[in-house]
Structures are given as C-alpha cells and as structure tokens.
C-alpha positions as CSV (number, residue, x, y, z in Angstrom):
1,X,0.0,0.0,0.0
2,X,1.5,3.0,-1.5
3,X,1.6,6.3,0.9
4,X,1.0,9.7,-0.4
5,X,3.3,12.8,1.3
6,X,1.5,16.1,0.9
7,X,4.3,19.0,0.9
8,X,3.8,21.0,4.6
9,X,3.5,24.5,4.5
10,X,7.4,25.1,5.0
11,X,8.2,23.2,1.3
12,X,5.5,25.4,-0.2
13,X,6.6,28.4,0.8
14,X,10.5,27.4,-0.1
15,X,9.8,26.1,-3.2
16,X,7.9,29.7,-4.0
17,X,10.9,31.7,-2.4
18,X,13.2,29.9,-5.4
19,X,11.2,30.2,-8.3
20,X,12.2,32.8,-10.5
21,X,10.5,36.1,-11.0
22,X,9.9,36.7,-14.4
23,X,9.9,40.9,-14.3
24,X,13.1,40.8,-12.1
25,X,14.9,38.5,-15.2
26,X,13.2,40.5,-18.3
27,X,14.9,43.7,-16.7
28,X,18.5,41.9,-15.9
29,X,18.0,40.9,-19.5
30,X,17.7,44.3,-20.6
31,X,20.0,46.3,-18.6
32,X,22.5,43.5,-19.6
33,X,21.5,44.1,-23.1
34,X,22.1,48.1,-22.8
35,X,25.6,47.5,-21.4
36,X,26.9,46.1,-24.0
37,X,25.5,48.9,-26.3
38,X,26.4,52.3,-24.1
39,X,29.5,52.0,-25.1
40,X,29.0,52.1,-28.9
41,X,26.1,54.6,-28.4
42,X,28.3,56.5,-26.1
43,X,31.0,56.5,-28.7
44,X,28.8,56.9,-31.7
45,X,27.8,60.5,-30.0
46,X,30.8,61.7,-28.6
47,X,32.9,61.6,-31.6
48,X,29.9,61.7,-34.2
49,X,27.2,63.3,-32.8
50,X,28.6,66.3,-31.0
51,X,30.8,67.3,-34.1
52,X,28.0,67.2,-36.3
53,X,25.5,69.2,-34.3
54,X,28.7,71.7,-33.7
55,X,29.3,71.9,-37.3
56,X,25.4,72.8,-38.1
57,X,25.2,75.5,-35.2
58,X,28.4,76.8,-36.4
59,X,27.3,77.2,-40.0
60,X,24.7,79.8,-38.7
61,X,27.1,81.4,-36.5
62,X,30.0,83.8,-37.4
63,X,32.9,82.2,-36.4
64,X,36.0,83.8,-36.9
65,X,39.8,83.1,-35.4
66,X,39.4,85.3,-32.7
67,X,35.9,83.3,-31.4
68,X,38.6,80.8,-30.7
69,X,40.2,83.3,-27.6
70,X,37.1,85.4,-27.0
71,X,34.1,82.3,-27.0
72,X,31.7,84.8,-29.2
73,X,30.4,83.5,-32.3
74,X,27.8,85.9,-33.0
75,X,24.5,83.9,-35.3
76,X,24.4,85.2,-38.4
77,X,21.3,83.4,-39.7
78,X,21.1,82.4,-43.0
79,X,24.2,84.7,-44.2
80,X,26.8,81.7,-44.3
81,X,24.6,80.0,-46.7
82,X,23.5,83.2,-49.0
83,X,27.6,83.2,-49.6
84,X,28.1,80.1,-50.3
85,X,25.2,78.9,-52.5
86,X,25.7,82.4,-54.3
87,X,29.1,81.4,-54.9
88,X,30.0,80.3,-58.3
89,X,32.8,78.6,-57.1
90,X,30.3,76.3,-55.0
91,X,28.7,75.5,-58.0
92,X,31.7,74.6,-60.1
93,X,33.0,72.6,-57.4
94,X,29.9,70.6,-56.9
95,X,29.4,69.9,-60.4
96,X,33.7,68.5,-60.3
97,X,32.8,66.4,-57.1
98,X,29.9,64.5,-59.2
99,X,32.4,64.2,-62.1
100,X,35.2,62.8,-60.1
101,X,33.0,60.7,-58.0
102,X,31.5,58.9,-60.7
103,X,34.5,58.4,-62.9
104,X,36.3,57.2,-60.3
105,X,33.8,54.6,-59.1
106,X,32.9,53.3,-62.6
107,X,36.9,52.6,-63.3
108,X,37.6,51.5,-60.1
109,X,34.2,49.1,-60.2
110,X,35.0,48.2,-63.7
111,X,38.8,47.1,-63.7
112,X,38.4,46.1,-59.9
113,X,36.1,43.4,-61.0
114,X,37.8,42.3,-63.8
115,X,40.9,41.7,-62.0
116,X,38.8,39.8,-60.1
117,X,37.3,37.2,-62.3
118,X,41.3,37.1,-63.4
119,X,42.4,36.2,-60.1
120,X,39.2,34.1,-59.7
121,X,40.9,31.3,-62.0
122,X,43.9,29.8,-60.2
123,X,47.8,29.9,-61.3
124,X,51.1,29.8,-60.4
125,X,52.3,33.4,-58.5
126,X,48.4,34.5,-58.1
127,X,48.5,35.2,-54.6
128,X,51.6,37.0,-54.9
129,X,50.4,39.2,-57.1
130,X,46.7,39.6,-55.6
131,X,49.2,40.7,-52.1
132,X,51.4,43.5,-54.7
133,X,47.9,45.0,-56.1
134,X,47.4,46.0,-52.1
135,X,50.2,47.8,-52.2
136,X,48.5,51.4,-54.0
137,X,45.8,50.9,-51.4
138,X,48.0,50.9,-47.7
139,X,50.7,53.6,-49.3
140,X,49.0,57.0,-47.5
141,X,47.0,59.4,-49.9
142,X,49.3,61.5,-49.4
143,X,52.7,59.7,-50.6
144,X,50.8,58.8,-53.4
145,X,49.9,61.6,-54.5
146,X,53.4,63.8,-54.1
147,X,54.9,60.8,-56.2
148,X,52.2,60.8,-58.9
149,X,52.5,64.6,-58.8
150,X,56.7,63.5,-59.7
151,X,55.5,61.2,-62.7
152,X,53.0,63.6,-63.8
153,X,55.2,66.4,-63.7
154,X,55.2,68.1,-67.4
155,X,58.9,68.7,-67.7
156,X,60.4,66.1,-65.6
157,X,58.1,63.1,-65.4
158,X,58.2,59.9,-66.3
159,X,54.7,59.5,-67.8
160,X,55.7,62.3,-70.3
161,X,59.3,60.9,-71.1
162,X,57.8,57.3,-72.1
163,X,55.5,58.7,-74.2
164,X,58.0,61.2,-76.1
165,X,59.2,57.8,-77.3
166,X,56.4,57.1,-79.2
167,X,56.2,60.9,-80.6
168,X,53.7,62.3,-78.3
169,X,54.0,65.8,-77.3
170,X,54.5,66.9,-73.1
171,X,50.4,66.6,-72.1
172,X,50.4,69.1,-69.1
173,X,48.5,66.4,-66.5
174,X,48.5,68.6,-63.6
175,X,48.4,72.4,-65.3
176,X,46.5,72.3,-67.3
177,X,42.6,73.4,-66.7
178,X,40.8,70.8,-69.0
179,X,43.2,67.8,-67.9
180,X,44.0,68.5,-64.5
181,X,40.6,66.8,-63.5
182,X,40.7,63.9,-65.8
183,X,44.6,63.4,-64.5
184,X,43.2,63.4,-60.5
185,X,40.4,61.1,-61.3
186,X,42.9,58.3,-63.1
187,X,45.4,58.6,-60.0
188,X,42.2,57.8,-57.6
189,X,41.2,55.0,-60.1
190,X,44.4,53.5,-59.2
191,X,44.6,54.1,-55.2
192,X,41.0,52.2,-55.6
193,X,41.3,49.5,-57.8
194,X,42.9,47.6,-55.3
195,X,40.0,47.7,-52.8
196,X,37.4,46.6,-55.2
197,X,39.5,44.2,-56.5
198,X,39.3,42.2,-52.8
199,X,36.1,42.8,-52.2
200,X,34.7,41.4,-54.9
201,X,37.4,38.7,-55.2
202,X,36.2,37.5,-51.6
203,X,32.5,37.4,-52.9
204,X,33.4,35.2,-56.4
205,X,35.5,32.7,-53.9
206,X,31.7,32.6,-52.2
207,X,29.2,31.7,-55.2
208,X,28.3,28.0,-55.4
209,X,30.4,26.3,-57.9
210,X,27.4,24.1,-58.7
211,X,25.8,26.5,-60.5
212,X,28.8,27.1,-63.0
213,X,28.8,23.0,-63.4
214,X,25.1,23.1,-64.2
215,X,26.0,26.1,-66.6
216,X,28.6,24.3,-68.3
217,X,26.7,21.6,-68.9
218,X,23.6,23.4,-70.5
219,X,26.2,24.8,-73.1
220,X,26.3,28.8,-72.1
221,X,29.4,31.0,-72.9
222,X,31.2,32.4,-70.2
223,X,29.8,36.5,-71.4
224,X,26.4,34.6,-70.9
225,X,27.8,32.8,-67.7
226,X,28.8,36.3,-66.0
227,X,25.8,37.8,-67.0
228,X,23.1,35.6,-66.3
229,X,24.8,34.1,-63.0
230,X,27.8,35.7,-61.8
231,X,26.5,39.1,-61.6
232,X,23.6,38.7,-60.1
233,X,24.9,36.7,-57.5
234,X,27.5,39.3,-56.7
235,X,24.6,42.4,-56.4
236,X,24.9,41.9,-52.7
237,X,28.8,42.3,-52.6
238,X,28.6,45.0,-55.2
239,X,26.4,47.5,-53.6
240,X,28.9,47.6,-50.7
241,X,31.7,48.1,-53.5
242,X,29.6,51.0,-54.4
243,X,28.6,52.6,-51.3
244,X,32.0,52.5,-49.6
245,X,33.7,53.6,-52.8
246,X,31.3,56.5,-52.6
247,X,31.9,57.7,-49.0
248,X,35.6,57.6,-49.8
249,X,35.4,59.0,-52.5
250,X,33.0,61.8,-52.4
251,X,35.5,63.9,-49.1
252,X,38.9,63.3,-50.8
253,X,40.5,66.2,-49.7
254,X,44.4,64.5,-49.4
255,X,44.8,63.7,-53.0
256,X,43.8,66.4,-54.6
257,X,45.9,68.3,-52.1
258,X,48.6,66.6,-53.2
259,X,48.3,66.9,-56.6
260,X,47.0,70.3,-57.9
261,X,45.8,72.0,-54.5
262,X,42.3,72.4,-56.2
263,X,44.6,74.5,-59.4
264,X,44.8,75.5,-61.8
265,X,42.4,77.7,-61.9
266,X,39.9,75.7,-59.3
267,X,39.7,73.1,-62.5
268,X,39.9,70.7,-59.6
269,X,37.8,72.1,-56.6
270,X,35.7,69.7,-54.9
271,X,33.3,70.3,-52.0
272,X,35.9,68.7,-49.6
273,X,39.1,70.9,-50.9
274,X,36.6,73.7,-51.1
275,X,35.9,73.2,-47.2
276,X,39.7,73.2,-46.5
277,X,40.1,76.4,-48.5
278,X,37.1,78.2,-46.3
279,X,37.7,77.2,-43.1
280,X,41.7,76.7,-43.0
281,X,42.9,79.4,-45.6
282,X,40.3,81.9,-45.8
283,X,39.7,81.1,-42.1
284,X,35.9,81.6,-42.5
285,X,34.9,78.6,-40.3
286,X,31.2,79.6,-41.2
287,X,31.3,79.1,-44.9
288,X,33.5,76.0,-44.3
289,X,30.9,74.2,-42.0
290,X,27.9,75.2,-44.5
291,X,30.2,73.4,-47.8
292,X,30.6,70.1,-45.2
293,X,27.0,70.1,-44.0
294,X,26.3,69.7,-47.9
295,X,28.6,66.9,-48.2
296,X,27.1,65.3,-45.0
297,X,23.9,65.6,-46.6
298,X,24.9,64.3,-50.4
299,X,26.3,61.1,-48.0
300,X,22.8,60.8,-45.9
301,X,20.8,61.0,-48.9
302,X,22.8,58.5,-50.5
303,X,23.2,56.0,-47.3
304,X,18.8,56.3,-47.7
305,X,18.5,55.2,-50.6
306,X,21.1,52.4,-50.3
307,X,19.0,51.3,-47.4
308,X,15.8,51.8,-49.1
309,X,17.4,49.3,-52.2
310,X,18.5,46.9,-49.9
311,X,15.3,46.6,-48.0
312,X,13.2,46.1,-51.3
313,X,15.8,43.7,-52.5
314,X,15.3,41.5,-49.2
315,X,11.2,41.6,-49.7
C-alpha cells in the first residue's frame, strides 16, 4: 500500500521563495543588453554626434579666429549659406565632385572586378600578385599623391618621357585646366582598384560552384555565364563596392591636395578641398561648415537610398 506525502506548509513556501520572478529577469536581461551597447552609443555621440550638431550651429554662426580666444560666435542666420550657394565657385566645385566621384567609381568598379574574375581562376604566382595589387591601397593618400605629382610632372616626369618615345607631345597632367581633373580622377582610379579588387574577389570565392557546373553543362558561354549568374549573385557584394567607394570617394580632400591643391584655376575644386580652403585658408569657419554640412547631406541621402534598395531587395 502506497503512501501519499503532501508537501507542509514550509516546502510550499521554499519552493515559492526559489522560483524565479519573471519581471526581475526580463529587466537583468535588458540592462545587460544596454551594457553592451552604451559604449558604442556613447561613442557613436561623442565623436559623431557632437561634431555634427557643432558643425550645423556653427554654420549659422559667425565664427572667426578670434571666437577661438574670446568664445563669441555671434549667429548670423542664414548669411553663411546666401555666400556660399551664391558662390559660383560652389557651384563649379559641386558639379567637379559629381564628375570625379562617378568616374572614379565606374573605373575602379569596372577594372576592380575584372581583375577579379582574373584572379578568380587559379595559377602559379596568383597570390603573390593579388598581395602586390594591395600595395596602391595601404601607401598613404598622401605619398601617393606627391609621387604621382613627380611622374606627372610636365617637364620632368616619367609618364611624359615614355610617351615622347612614341612621338607624343609633353600633355600638361596637372596644369593644365581641361586635364588636371581627368589626371586626379585616373590617379584615384588607381589608389582604388585595389580595394574593389578584394572585395569582390572575396565574394566570387563565395558563389556555389554548382551553379557554373550546371551552366557548363547546359552549353552557355562564359559572357552569358557572368551575365546571367555571376553578376547577379554578386549584387549583394557590389552594392557595398559602391557605397563604400562613394563615402571615400566623395570627401577626398588628401589627393587632390597633393596633386593640384584644387589649381589650376579651381579646374579641380571639390566640395571637400573647397571646405579646407574656407575654413583653414580663408579662415571663415562659417562658410567652411555650410560646404561640409552639404557633403554630409549628399552622403545621408545616399546612405537612404542604399538602405531603401536593400530593403526592397530582401522583400
């Protein structure tokens, strides 16, 4: 005969006291959660957030060199920006930021991915020379540009010397006004191409061989293999090609520094030279943070619409 122990009052009560409590483990959970992120959020607004707000209060305000030892940066109001969007410097700068953007994206894009179906097939020496294409991309901005400013040089370089071989008269790269652009936008093309190359090299070594098999078998050529398969695989991989190329791209500042100092002639201004030029030779810090809140803008609208492609994409 089996006996049946009913729990006293004591084992009730115990067994209540250790049960968990649901609220008190939802908010561990949470503050948990929130301490791994303060520090990125914290980040994210010290070094992004305050700068930005500071530049878009100080393009209302005018701020001069001597607001830096007094602390008076009288507002303005809209003044900074009546200057600089009746500027027609600002206007021939902004139409030479699209240019050079876009050129340089669609070379580096273009020979970036075909170096990359090259590599794609292996052969003897292909890593070493996938690890020597790096090299344009970790040499600073700035070296690269002083030394393509050397080979470019319309006396002395070397670019001019090699082609005097073949009969072709000194091409003034860098002084002249309706070269000097096309000259910066091929020296970027090269600092990039090594970028895009990797990036899109990493996503080729990713696609299913399978489907290339099945391809092969079914008789298609390789234009109509890269088309039809390769390229749309890769979208994802090339839309961050694309974006990042573009938020590099769209602030150089260093190269063209380097390499004309926005001369002759402001044939080469761009929005982030043209910034430098306001706020650190001109010293009108007002004017300067008006021409970088446009190129913060010209990024955000961008960064939306990259987000707004992906998120269509996904549906």
């Amino acid at each position: 005969m089996s006996t049946t122990t009913v729990p006293g009052p004591a084992a009730i009560g115990s067994t209540a006291e250790t049960a968990p409590d649901p609220a008190r483990t939802r908010r561990r959970r949470t503050l948990a959660q929130w301490g791994f992120v303060a520090p990125a959020v914290l980040f994210m607004l010290l070094f992004f957030g305050y700068p930005l707000v500071r530049n878009i209060v100080m393009s209302f305000q005018h701020y001069t060199p001597s607001t830096f030892f007094t602390g008076k940066a009288p507002f303005n109001g809209l003044d900074n920006w009546r200057n600089v969007f009746g500027d027609d410097l600002f206007g021939k700068a902004l139409w030479q930021t699209i240019v050079f953007t876009i050129g340089s994206l669609i070379g580096q894009f273009c020979i970036g991915l075909g170096l990359a179906v090259f590599f794609n097939r292996r052969f003897p020496l292909g890593g070493v020379l996938r690890a020597l294409m790096l090299l344009p991309w970790l040499v600073p901005m700035v070296v690269s540009g002083i030394v393509w400013r050397r080979i470019l040089d319309q006396d002395t370089g070397v670019l001019n010397s090699f082609l005097g071989l073949f009969g072709i008269g000194h091409t003034p790269w860098l002084t002249s006004t309706h070269v000097a652009l096309l000259a910066v936008t091929l020296v970027n093309i090269w600092i990039g191409i090594p970028f895009n190359t990797v990036i899109l090299y990493g996503g080729l070594q990713e696609l299913p061989r399978e489907v290339y098999e099945a391809a092969s078998l079914d008789g298609a050529s390789a234009w109509r293999t890269f088309r039809s398969i390769t390229l749309p695989l890769l979208r994802p991989v090339v839309t961050v090609v694309l974006v990042l190329g573009f938020m590099s791209t769209v602030k150089v500042l260093d190269l063209v520094l380097a390499l004309t100092g926005g001369g002759p002639a402001d044939s080469t201004q761009t929005l982030g030279t043209l910034t430098y030029q306001d706020s650190f030779v001109q010293l009108d810090f007002g004017t300067g943070a008006v021409v970088g809140n446009v190129l913060v803008l010209i990024s955000a609208v961008f960064a939306v619409f990259y987000l707004r492609a992906n998120r269509n994409e996904g549906k």
